[in-house]
N, C-alpha and C positions, 0 to 999 in steps of 0.2 A: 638560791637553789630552787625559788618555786619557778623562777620561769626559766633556768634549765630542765626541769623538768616539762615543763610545756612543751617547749621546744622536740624535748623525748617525744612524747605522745606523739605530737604531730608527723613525728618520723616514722615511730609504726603504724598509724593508721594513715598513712601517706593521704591525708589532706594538708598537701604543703599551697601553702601561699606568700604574700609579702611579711616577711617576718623584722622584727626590731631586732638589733644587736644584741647578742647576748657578749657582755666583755668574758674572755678566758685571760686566765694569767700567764697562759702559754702558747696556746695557740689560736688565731681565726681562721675561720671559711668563709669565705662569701661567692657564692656562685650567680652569677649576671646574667639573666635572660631580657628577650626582646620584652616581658609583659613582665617586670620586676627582682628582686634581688633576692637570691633564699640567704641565709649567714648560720653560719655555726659556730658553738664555741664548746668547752670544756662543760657538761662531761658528755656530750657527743661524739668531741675532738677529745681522743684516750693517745700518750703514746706509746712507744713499740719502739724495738731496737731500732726498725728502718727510719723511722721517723715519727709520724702522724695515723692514726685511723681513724675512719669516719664511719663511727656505727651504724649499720644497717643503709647503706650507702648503696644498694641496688635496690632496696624499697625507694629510697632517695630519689635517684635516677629515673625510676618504674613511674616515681608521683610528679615530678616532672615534664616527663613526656607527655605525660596525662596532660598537664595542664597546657603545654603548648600544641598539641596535634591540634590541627585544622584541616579534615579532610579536603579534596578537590573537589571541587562541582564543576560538571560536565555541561556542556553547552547543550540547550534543549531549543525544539523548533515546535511552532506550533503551525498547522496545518487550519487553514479556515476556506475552503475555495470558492464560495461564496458574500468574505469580504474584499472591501476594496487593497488592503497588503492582503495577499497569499499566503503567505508565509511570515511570521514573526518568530524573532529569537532573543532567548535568555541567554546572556553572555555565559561563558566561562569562571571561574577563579581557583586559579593556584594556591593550593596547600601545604602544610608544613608540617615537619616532624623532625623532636629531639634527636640528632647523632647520636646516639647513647654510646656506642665503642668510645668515641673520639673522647667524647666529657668525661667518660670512667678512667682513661689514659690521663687527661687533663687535671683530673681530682688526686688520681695518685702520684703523679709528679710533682702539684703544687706540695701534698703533706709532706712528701719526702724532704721538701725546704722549709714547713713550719709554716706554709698556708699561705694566704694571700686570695686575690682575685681571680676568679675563674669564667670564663666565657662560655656560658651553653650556646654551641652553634647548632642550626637547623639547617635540614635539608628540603628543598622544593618538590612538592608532588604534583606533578605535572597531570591538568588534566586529561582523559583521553578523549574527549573531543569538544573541539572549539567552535567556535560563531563559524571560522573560513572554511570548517571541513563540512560543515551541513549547509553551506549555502552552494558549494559545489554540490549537490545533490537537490538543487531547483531549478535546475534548465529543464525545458521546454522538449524532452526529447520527441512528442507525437501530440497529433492532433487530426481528430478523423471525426467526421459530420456526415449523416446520414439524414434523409427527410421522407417525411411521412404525410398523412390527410388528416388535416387538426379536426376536419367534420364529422371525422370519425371519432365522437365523444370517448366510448369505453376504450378503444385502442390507444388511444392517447394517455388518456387515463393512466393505463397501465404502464407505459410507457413512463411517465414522469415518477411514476410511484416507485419502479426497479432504479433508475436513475440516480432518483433522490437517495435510495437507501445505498447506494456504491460509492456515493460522492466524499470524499472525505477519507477513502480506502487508502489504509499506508501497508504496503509489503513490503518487511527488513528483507536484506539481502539472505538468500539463501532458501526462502519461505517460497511454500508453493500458494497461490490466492485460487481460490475456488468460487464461481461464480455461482451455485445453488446454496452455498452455504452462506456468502455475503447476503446473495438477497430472502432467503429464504423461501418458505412454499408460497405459490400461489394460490392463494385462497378469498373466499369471500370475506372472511373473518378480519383478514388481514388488508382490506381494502379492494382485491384485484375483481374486476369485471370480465364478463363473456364477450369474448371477438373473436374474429375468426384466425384460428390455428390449422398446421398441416397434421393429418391423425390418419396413418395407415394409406397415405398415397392420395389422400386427397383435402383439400379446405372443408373445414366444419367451425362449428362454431364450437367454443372452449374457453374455460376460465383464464386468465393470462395472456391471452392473444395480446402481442406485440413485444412481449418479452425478447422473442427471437431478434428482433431489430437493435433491443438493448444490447444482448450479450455480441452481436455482430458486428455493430462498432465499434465495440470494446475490442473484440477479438482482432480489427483492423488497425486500431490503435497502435497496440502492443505488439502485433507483425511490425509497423512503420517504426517504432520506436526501437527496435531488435530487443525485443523479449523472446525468450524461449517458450514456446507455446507445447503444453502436458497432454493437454488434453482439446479435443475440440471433435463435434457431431458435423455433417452437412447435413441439409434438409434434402429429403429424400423428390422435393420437386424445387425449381427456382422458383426465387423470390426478386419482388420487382424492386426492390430499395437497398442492393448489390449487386456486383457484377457476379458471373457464376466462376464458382471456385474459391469464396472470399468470405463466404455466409459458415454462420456457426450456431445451429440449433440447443438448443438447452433443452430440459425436460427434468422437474425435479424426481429426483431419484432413480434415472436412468442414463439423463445424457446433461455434462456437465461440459463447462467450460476453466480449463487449470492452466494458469500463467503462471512461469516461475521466474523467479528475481535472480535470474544469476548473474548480476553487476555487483559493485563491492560499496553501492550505496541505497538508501532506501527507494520504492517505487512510491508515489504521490497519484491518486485518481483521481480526478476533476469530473464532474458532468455537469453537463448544461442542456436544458430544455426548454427551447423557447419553439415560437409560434412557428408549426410544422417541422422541424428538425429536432437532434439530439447529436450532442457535439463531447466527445471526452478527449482531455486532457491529459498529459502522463509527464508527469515530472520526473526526474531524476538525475542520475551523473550523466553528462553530455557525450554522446557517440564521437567517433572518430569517423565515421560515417555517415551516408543519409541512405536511404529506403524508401522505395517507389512500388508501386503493384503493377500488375497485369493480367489480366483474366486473355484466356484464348480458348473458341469453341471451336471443335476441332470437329465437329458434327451436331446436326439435329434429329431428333428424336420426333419424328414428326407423328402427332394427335390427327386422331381419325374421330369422326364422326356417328354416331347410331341415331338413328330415326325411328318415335314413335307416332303412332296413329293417331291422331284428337280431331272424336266428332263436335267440340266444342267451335273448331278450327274451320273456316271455308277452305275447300281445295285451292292451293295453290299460295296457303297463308303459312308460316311457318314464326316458331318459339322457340327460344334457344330456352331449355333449361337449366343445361350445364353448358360454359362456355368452354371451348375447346383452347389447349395451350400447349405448344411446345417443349420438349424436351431438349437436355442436351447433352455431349459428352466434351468435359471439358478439362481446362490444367489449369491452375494457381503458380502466378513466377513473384518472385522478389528480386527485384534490379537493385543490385547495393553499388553503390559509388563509392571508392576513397580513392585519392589522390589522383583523381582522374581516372583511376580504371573501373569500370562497368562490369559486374559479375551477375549474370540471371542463374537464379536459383529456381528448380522446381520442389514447389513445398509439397503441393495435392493434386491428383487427377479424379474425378467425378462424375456420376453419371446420376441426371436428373429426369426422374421419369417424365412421359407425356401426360397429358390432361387429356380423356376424351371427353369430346362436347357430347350434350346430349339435345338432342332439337323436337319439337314435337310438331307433326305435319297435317294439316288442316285435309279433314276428309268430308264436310258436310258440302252437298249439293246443293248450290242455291238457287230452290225453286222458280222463287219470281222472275228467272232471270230465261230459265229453260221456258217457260212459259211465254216469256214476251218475245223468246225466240221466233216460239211456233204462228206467231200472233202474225210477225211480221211474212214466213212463210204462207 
């Protein structure tokens, strides 16, 4: 009696495990799992006109399941883009769980005959995603390299620093990626140095210069890659390290750059900076297509010149203060290829102001020279 009554306990506080036979004089249970045997006997096993019952038999079933559930683990990818594997993965593994309908059908048929052996079958929890569904989601869809003057210390500078802080960017499918937000302000605080930036139609000098180069490759990347591009500024002058129609200004807290992921797997960002260039990366599910650019200036914007007076300057000597640059009015195409047919798309048309030069013009007369004039008269 004492260890039919164990046996009780353990059924209402459903800490069921490998249990010893209890003999009844009328009837067993024993139910057969993959991780051991539960058994029952009298007075657990009561009977009844139909046959057999099995007291508190959906606690039973409840304690169980408990012990056989083994959730699924889902396949995870790790993202490193500055080791030698790119990508590494943690497998998958399939899960299980007690049939509980099926064993309670199976438990009340066995009593109805006075018991016997019972089979708990499991069912498979299939993970939802495997090692082969996130390795389609590492191809190479773009790759876009721009180059810069490594002698230009702070601009460089700045450059590897916004770089650095994108590298490693993963956008789930559906997520919109914001490039003032990934990298955040440019500040001294934050490492970024004074270079020259464009501010109201013209080059000065400003904290973050070079940033625009950053987000401009990116932006070319992710055109080449067929991302959907949210958001994106031009620079209100051209710039010499893209073609015009291709360039894409940032400016924290006014002018951002927004790529959205709308393929049905994740986007991966890669950067690279090495000597004189910056090169990003973009992994993900593979195009059925590829993607070309083309810039076309459909006019120039031509810069004029102002001249000022400097008695610093002999007549006829001349200092450019502000160098003078062209403008232009231009369009942005995407030539998409699949299956051999060629489709140009126009994305952007734009217009880039001019640069006037400013020159300064030597007005001082040079004595000695009037003098040795009159000399020789």
């Amino acid at each position: 009696m004492k260890k039919a009554a164990f046996f009780a306990l353990c059924v209402l506080t459903v800490c069921l495990s490998v249990r010893t036979t209890t003999v009844g004089a009328e009837c067993g249970l024993t139910i057969i799992t993959d991780g051991g045997r539960y058994e029952f006997s009298y007075p657990e096993l009561k009977r009844t006109l139909g046959g057999y019952r099995l007291s508190g038999e959906k606690d039973i079933i409840n304690g169980i399941a408990s012990d056989l559930y083994m959730p699924a683990t889902d396949a995870e990818i790790t993202f490193s883009p500055d080791s030698e594997r790119v990508f590494t993965f943690k497998k998958e593994a399939v899960g299980r769980a007690l049939d509980e309908e099926e064993l309670m059908e199976d438990l009340r048929s066995a009593l109805t005959v006075g018991g016997g052996a019972v089979y708990a079958k499991c069912r498979a929890i299939e993970p939802k995603t495997r090692v082969s569904d996130l390795k389609k989601q590492t191809f190479e869809k773009a790759r876009f390299t721009t180059y810069f003057e490594s002698s230009n210390v702070e601009r460089s500078a700045n450059i590897a620093l916004a770089a650095k802080t994108l590298s490693g960017t993963r956008i789930k499918p559906g997520e919109t990626f914001s490039f003032n937000a990934a990298v955040g302000v440019r500040s001294e605080e934050r490492g970024y140095k004074t270079a020259k930036i464009i501010k109201n139609g013209k080059f000065e000098e400003g904290l973050g210069g070079g940033v625009c180069q950053v987000s401009t490759t990116l932006y070319n990347a992710a055109l080449t890659a067929g991302l959907k591009i949210a958001e994106y500024h031009p620079h209100t002058l051209a710039v010499s390290y893209i073609e015009n129609s291709f360039d894409a200004m940032v400016s924290y807290g006014s002018a951002d750059l927004k790529i959205e992921n709308d393929t049905d797997g994740e986007i991966f960002i890669a950067a690279y900076v090495r000597e004189g260039s910056i090169t990003f990366v973009l992994f993900g599910t593979k195009n059925e297509y590829s993607i070309s650019r083309k810039s076309v200036t459909e006019s120039v914007v031509y810069a004029e010149n102002s001249y000022v007076d400097a008695d610093d300057l002999a007549v006829g000597e001349n200092r450019v203060v502000t160098k003078s640059k062209n403008g232009a009015v231009s369009k942005g195409y995407l030539i998409v290829e699949k299956n051999g047919k060629r489709e140009k798309k126009l994305i952007r048309s734009d217009v880039y102001k001019a640069v006037n030069g400013v020159v300064e013009r030597g007005t001082r007369i040079e004595t000695g020279d009037i003098v040795s004039d009159i000399k020789k008269d």
